[in-house]
N, CA, C and O atoms as a MOPAC input file, in Angstrom:
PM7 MOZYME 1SCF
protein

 N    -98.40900 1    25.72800 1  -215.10000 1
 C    -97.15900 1    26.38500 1  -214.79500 1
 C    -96.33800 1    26.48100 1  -216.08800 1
 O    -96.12000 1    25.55200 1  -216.86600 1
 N    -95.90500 1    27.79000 1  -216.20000 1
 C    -95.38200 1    27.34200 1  -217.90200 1
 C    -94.20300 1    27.49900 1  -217.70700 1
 O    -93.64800 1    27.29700 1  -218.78700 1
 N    -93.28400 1    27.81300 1  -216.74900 1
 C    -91.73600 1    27.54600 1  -216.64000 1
 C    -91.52200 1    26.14900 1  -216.87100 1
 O    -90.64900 1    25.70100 1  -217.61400 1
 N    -92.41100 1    25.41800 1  -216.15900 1
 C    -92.79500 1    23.73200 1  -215.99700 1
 C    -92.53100 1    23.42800 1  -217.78900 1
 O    -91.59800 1    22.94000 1  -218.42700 1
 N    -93.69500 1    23.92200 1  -218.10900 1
 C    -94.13400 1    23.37300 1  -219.38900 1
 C    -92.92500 1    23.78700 1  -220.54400 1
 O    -92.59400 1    23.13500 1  -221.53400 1
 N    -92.42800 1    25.00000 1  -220.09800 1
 C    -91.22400 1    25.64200 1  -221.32800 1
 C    -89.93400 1    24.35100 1  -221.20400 1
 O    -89.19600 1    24.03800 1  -222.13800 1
 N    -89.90300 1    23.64400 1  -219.60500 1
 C    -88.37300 1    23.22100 1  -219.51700 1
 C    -88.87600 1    21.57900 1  -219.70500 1
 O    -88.00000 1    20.71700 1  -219.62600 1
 N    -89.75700 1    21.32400 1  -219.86000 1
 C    -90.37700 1    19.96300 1  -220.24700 1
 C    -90.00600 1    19.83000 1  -222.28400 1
 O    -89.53000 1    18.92400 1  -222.96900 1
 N    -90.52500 1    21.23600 1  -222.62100 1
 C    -90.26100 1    20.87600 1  -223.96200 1
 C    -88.92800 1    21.37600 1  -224.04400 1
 O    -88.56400 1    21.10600 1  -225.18900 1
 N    -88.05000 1    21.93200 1  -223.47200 1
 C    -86.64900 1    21.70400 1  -223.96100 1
 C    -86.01800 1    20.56600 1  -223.53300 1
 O    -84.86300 1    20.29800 1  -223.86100 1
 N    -86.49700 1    20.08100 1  -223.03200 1
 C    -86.18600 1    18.60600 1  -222.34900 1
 C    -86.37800 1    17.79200 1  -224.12100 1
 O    -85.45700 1    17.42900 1  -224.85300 1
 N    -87.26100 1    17.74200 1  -224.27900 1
 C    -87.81600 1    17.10400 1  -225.33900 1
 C    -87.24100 1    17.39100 1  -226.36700 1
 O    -87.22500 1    16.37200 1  -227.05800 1
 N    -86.60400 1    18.45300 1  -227.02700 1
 C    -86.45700 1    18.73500 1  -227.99700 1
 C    -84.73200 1    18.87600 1  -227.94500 1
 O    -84.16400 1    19.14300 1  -229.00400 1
 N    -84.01800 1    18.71400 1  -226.84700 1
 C    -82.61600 1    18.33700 1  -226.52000 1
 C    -82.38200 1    17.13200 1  -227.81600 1
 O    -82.91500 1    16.08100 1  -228.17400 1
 N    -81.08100 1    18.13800 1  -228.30400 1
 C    -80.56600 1    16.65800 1  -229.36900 1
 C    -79.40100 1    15.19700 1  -228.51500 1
 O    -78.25000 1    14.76300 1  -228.45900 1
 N    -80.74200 1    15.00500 1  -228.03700 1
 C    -79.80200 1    13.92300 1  -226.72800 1
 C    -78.78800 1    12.87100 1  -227.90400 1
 O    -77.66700 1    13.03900 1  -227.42300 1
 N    -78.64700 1    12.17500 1  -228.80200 1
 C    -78.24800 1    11.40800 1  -229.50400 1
 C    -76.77300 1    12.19800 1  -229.89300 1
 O    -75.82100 1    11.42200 1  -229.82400 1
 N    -76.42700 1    13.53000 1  -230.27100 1
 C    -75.70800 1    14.47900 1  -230.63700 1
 C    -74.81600 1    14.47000 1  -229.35800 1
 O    -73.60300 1    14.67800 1  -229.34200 1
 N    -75.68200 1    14.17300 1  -228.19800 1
 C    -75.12400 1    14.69900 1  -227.24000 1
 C    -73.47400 1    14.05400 1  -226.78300 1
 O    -72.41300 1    14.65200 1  -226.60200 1
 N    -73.73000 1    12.99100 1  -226.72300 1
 C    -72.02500 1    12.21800 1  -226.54600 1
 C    -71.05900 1    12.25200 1  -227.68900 1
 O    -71.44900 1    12.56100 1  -228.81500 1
 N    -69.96100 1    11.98100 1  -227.46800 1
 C    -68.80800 1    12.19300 1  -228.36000 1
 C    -68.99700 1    11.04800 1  -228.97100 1
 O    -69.06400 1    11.15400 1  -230.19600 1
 N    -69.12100 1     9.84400 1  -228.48400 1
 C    -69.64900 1     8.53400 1  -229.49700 1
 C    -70.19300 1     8.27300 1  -230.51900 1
 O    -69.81300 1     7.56700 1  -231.45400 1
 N    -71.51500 1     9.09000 1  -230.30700 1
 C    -72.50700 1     8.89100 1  -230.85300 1
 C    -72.08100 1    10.01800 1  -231.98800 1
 O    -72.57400 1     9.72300 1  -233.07600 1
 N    -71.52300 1    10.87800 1  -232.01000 1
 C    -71.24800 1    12.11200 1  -232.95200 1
 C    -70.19800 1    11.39300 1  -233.72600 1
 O    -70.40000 1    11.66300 1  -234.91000 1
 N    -69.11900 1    10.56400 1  -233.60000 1
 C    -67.88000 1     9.58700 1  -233.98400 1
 C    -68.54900 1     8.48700 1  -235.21900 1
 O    -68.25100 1     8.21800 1  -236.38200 1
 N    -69.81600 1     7.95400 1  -234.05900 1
 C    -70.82400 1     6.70900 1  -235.17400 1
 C    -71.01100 1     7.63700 1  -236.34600 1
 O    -70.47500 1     7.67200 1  -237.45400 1
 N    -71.90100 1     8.35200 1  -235.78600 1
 C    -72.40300 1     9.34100 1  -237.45400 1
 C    -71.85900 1     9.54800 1  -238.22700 1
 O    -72.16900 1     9.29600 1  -239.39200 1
 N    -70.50100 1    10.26600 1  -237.71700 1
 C    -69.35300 1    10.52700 1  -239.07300 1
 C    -69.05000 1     9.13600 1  -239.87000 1
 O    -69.15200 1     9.00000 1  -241.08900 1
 N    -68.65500 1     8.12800 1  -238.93500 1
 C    -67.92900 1     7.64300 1  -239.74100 1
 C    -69.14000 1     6.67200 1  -240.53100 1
 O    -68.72400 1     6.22100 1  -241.59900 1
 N    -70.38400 1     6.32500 1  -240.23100 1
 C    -71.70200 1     6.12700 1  -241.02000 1
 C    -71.43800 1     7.04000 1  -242.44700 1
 O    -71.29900 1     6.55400 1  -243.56900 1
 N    -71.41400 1     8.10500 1  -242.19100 1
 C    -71.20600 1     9.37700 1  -243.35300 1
 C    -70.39000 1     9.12600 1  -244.15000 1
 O    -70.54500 1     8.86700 1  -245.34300 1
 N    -69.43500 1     9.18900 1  -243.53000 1
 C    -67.80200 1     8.88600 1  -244.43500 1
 C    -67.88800 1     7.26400 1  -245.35800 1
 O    -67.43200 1     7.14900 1  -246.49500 1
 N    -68.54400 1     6.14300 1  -244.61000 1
 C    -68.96000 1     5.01100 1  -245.18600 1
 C    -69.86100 1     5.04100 1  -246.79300 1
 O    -69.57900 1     4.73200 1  -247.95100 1
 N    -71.06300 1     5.59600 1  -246.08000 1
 C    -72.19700 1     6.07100 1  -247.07200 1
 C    -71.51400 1     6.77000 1  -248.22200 1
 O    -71.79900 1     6.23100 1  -249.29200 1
 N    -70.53800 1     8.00700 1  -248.35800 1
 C    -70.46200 1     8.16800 1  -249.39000 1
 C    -69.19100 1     7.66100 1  -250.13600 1
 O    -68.92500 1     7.89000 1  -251.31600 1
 N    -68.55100 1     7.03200 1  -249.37500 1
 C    -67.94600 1     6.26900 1  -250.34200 1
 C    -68.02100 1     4.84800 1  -251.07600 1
 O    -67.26000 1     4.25200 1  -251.83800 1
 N    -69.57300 1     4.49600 1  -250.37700 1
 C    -70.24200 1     3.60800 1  -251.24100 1
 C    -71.02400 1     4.77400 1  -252.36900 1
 O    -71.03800 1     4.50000 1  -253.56900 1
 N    -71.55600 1     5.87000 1  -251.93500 1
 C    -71.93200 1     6.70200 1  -252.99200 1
 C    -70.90300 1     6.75500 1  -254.31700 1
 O    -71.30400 1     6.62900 1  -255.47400 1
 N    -69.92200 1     6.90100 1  -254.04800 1
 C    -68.92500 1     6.90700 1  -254.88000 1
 C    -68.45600 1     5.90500 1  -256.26300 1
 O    -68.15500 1     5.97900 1  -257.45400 1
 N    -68.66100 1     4.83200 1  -255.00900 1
 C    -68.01300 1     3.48400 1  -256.44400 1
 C    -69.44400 1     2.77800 1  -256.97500 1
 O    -69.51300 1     2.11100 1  -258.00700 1
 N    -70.35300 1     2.99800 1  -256.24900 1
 C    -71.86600 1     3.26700 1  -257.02600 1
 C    -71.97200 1     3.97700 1  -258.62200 1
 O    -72.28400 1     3.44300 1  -259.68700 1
 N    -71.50100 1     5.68000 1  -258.25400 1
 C    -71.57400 1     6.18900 1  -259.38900 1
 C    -70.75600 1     6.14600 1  -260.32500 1
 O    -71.16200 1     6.36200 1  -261.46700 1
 N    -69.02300 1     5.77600 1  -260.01400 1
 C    -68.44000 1     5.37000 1  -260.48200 1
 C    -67.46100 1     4.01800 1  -260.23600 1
 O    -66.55400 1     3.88200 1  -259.41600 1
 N    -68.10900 1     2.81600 1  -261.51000 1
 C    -67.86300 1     1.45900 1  -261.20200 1
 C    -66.41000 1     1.77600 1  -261.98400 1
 O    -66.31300 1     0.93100 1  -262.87400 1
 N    -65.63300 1     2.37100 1  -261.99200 1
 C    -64.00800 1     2.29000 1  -262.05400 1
 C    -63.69800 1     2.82900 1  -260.92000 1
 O    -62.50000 1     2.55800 1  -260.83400 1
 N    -63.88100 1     3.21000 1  -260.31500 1
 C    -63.59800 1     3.68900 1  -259.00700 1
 C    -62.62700 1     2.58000 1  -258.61900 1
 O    -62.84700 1     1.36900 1  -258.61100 1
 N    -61.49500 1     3.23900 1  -258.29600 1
 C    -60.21900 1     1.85800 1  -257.79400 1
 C    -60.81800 1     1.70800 1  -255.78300 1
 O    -61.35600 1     2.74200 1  -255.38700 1
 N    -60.76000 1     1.07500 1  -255.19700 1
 C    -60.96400 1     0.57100 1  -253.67500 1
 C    -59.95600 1     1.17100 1  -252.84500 1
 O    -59.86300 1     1.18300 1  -251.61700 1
 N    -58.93900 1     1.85500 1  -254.06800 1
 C    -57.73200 1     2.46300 1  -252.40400 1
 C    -58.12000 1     4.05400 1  -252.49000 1
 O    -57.30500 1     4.96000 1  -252.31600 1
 N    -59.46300 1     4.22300 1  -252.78000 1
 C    -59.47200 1     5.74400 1  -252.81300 1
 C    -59.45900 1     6.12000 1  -251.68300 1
 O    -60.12000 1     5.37500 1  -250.95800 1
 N    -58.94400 1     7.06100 1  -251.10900 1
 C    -58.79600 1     7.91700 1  -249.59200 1
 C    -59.94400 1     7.75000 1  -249.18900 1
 O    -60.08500 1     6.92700 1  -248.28400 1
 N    -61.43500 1     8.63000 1  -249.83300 1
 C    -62.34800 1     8.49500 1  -248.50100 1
 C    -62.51400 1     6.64900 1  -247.93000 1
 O    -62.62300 1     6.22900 1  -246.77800 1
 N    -62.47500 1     5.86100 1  -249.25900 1
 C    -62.73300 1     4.50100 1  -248.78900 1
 C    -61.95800 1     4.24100 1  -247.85100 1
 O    -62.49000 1     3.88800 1  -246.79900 1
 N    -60.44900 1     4.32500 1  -247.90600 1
 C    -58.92000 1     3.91400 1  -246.80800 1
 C    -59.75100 1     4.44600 1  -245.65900 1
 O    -60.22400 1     3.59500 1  -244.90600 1
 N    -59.88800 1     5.14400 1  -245.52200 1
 C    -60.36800 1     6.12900 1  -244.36400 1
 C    -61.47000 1     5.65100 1  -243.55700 1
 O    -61.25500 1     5.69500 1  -242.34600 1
 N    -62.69300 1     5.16700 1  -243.95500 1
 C    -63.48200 1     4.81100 1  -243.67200 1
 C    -63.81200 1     3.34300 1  -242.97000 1
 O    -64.52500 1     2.90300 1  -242.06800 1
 N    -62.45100 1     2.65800 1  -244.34700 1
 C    -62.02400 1     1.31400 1  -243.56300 1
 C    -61.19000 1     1.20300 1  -242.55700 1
 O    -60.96400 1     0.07600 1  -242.11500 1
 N    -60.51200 1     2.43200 1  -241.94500 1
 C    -59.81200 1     2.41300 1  -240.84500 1
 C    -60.76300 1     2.76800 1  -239.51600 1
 O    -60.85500 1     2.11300 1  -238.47800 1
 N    -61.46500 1     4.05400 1  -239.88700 1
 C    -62.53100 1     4.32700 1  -238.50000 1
 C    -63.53400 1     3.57600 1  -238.17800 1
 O    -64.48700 1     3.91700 1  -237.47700 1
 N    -63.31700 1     2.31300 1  -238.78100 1
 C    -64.88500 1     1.41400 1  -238.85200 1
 C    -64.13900 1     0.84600 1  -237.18700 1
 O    -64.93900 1     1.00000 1  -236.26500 1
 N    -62.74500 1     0.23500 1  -236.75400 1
 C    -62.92200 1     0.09600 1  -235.72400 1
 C    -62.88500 1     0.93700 1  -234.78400 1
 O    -62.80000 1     0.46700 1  -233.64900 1
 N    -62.93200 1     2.29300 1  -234.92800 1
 C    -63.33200 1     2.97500 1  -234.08500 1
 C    -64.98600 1     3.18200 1  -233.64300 1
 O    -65.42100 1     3.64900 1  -232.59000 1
 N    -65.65800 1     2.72400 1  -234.69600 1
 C    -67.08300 1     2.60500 1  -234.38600 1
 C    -67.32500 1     1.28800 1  -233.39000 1
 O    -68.38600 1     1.09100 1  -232.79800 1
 N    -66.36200 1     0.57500 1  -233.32500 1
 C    -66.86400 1    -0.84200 1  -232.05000 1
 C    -66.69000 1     0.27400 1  -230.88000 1
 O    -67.62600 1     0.10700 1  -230.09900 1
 N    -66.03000 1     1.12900 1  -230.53900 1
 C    -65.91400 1     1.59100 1  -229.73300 1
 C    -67.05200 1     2.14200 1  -228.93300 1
 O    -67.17200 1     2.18800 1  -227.70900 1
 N    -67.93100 1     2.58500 1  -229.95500 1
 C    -69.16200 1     3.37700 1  -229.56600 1
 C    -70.42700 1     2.17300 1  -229.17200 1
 O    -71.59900 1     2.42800 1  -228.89600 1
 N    -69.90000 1     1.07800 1  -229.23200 1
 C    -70.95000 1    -0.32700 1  -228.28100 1
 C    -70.45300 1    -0.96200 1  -227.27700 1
 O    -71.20400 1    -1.70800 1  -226.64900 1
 N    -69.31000 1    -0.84900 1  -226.94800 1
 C    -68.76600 1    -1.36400 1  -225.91400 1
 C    -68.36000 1    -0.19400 1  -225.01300 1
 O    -67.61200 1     0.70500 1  -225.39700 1
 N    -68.87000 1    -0.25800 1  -223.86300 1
 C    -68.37000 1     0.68700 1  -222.94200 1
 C    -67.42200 1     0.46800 1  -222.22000 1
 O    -67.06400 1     1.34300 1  -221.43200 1
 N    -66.67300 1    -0.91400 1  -222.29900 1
 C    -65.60000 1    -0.93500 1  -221.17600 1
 C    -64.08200 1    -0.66900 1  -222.89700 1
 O    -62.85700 1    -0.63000 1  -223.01100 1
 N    -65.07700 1    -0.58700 1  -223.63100 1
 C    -63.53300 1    -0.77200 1  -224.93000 1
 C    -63.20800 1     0.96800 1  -224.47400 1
 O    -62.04800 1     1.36500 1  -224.36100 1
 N    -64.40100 1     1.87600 1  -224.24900 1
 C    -64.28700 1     3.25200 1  -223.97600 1
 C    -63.65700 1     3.18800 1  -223.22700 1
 O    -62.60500 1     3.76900 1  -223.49200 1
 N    -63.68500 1     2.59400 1  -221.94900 1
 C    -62.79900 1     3.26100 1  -220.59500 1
 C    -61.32300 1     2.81500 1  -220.92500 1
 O    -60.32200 1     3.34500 1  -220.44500 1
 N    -61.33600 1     1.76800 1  -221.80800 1
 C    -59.41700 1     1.19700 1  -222.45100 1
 C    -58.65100 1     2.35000 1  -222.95600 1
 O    -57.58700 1     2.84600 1  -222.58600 1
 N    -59.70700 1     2.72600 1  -224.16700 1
 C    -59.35600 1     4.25300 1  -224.64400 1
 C    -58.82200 1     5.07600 1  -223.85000 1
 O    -57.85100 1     5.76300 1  -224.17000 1
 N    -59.34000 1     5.11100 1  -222.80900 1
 C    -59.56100 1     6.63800 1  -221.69100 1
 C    -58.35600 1     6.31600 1  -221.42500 1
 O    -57.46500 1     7.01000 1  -221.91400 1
 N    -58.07900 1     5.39800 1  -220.74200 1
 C    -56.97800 1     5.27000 1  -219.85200 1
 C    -55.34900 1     5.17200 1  -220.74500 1
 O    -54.27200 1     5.43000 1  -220.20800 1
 N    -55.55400 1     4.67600 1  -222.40500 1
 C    -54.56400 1     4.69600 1  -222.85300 1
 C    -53.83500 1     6.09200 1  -223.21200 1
 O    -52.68100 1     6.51100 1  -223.12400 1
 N    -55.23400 1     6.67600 1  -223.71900 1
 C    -54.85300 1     8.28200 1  -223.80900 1
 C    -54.91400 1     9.23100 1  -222.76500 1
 O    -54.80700 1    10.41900 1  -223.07000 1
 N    -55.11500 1     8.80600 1  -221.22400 1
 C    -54.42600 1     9.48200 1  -220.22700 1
 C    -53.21300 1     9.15800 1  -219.78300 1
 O    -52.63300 1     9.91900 1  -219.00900 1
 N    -52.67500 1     8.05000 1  -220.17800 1
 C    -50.80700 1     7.75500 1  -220.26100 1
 C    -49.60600 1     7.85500 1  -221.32400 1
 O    -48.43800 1     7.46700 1  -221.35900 1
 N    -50.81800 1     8.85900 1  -222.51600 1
 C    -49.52300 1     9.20700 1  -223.10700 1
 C    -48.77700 1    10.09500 1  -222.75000 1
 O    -47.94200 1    10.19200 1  -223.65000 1
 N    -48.46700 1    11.13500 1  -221.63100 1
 C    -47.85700 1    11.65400 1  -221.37400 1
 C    -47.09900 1    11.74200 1  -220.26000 1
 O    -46.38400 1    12.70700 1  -219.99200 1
 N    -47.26700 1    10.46300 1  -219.39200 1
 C    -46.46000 1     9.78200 1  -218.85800 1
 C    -45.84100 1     8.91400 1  -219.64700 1
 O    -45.01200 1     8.39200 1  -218.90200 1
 N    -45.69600 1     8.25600 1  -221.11300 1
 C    -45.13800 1     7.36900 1  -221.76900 1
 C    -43.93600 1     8.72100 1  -222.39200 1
 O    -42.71000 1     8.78600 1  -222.29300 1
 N    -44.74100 1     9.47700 1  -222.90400 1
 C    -43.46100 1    10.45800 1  -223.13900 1
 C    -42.54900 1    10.83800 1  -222.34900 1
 O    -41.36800 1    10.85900 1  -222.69300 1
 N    -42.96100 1    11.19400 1  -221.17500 1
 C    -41.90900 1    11.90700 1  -219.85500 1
 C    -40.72400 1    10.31400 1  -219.66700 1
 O    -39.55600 1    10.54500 1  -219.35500 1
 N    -41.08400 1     9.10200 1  -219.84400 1
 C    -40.14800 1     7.98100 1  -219.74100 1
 C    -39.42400 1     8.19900 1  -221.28000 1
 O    -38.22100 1     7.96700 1  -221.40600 1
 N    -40.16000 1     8.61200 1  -222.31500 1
 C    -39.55100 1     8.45100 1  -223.94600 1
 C    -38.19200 1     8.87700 1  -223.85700 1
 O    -37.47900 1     8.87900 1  -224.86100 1
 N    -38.47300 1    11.01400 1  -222.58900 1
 C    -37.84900 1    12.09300 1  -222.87600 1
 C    -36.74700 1    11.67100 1  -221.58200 1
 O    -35.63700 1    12.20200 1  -221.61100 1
 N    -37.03300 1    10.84500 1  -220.61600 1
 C    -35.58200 1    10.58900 1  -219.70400 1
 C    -34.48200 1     9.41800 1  -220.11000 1
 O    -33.31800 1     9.26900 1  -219.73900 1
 N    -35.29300 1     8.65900 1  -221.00200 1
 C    -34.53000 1     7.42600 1  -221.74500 1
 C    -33.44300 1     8.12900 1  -222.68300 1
 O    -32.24700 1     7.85000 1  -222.59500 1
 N    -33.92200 1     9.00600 1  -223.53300 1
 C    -33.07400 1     9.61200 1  -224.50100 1
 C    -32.62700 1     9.92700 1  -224.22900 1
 O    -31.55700 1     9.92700 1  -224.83700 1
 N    -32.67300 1    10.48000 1  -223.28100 1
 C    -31.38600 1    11.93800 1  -222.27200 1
 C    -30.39200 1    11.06500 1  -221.87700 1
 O    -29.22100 1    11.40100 1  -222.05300 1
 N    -30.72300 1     9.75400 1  -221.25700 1
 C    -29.85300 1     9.10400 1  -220.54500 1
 C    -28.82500 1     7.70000 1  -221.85200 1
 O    -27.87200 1     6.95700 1  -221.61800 1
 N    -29.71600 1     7.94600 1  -223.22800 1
 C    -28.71200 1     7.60200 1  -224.15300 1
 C    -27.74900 1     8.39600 1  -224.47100 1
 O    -26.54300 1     8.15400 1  -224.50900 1
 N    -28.48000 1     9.65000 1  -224.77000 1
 C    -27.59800 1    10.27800 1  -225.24300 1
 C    -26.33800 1    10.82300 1  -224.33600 1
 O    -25.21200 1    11.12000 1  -224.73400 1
 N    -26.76500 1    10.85800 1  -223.24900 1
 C    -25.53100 1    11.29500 1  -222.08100 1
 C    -24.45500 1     9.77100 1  -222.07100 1
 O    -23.27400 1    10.07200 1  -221.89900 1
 N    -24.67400 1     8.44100 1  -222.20800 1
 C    -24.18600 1     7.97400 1  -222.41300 1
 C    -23.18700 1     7.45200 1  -223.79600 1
 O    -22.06100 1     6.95900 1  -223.85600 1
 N    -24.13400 1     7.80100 1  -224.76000 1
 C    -23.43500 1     7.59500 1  -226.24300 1
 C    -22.41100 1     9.08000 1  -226.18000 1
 O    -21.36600 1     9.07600 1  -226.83100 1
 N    -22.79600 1    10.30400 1  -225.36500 1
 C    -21.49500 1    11.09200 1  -225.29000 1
 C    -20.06600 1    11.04300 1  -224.57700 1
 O    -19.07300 1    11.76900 1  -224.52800 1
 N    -20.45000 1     9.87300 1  -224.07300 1
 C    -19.22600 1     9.64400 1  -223.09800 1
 C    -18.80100 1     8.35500 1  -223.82900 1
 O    -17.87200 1     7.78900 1  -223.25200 1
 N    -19.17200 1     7.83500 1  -224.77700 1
 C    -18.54800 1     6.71600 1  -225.67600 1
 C    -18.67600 1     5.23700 1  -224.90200 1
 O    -17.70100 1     4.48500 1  -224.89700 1
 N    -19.77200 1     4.90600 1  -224.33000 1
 C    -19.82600 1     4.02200 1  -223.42800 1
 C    -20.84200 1     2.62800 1  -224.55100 1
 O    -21.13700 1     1.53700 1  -224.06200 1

């Protein structure tokens, strides 16, 4: 059957690893790591606060993220309440400022 056989090898040849946002997050920041060891490799004056390095040393804890699956669902849920944290940011202010206009 070669419909069989055509969807067996796209099965196979699916870049399953590519496939999650995680796993695409690891890579980069693997990348971003790698060459900024490329970097102070080729050049041993290379100062340690260079940007790609800063950078790299910041997304490194975003890479725990991509082994722990319950650190993922923390994520999820923090960045589905930022906009309920704002809608409290945007009635707090209103209700300073309606008060700092009345000199209270």
């Amino acid at each position: 059957n070669s419909s069989h056989a055509s969807a067996l090898l796209a099965r196979r040849f699916q870049p399953a690893y590519l496939s999650s946002f995680w796993n695409v997050l690891d890579l980069c920041i693997n990348v971003l790591c790698t060459v900024g060891m490329i970097y102070i490799i080729t050049d041993p004056g290379l100062v340690a606060d260079h940007p790609i390095i800063q950078i790299s040393r910041a997304l490194r804890i975003l890479r725990l993220l991509t082994h722990f699956a319950t650190s993922q669902v923390v994520l999820a849920a923090m960045l589905a309440s930022v906009p309920h944290l704002l809608q409290s940011f945007l009635i707090t202010a209103v209700l300073f400022f309606m008060s700092a206009s009345v000199g209270v």
